[in-house]
Steps between C-alpha positions, in 0.01 A plus 500: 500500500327706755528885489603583865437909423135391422487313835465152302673189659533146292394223798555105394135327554337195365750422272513851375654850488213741608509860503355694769432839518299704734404791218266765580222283315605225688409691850223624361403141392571440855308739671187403283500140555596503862208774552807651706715822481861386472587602867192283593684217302848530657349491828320160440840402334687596838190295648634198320160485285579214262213611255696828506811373363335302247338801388820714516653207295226520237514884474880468427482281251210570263729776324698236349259249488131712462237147502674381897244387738516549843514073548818514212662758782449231733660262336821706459458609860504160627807388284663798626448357855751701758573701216175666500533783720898618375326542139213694586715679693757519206169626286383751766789645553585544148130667405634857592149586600570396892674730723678352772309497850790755668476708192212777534216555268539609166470927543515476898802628670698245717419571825855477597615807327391844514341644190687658233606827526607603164 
């Protein structure tokens, strides 16, 4: 069973129970093969790039399953179908290494408040 406080979700594919995590490897493993930084990525996701969320895919599941190729992602990401984009999203959201867009920048005040006067 998938450890939601590690950001792992269980997703039903090919016949199987995968679990996909997006670890800090995993982005890193990411970043690497996509030749991208991982905002680079998530704007090509928001693109709709379809070789980017194959490659998300494949960098979410090779914790639990180290030997995936990129074409094995494929295959799960076409089974998914519709269901593609809810998981990844499911995935990204769990990572913990995203902020959200509205939320500032790690160590940058939010613009909206004054600074802290203590």
């Amino acid at each position: 069973m998938a450890n939601p406080m590690k950001g792992e979700i269980d997703v039903e594919a090919c016949g199987e129970q995968l679990r996909l995590i997006l670890s800090f490897n995993a982005i890193a493993e990411l970043e690497e093969e996509a030749g991208q930084t991982l905002a680079e990525i998530m704007a090509a996701l928001k693109a709709g790039s379809v070789r980017t969320m194959r490659l998300i895919l494949w960098a979410a599941m090779r914790d639990h399953r180290p030997g995936t190729t990129l074409r094995q992602a494929g295959e799960v990401a076409e089974d998914l179908g519709a269901g593609l984009g809810p998981v990844l999203g499911r995935v990204i959201a769990a990572c913990g290494f995203l902020a959200a867009e509205d939320d500032p920048a790690p160590g940058k005040p939010d613009p909206g408040k004054g600074p802290d006067m203590a």
